[in-house]
C-alpha positions, 0 to 999 in steps of 0.5 A, a space after each residue: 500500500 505505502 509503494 502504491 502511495 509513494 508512486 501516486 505522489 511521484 507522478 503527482 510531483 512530475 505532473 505539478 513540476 511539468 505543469 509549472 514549467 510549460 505555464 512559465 514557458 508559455 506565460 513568456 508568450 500570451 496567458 492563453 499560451 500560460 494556460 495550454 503550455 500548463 496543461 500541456 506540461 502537466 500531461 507531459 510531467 504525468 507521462 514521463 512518471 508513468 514510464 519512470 514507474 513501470 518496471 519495463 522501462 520505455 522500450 519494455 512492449 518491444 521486449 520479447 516477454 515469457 508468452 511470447 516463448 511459450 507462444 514461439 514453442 507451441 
């Protein structure tokens, strides 16, 4: 439970620091641009922590896994 909390708060940080970057990059530009570049940052922060938190990394669905052996065998 405790790991499922930590890993919440993680992707919550990376979404907020994300967010706070792409609404500064974007408020350099317009308040309209503050409010997608925020929205856009926060997607992006949210990304980057779900594939920092799977244990297969970025490149894990390329990977040849144990079904697809068995599969291969049979």
């Amino acid at each position: 439970m405790g790991s499922r909390i930590r890993r919440a708060l993680s992707r919550a940080t990376l979404a907020a620091v994300g967010a706070a970057v792409g609404a500064a990059v974007g408020g350099l530009i317009s308040r309209q641009a503050a409010s997608s570049g925020g929205a856009l940052g926060a997607l992006a922060g949210a990304t980057l922590a779900d594939f920092r938190s799977d244990s297969e990394g970025v490149f894990g669905a390329l990977r040849p896994g144990e079904d697809d052996e068995a599969d291969a065998a049979a």
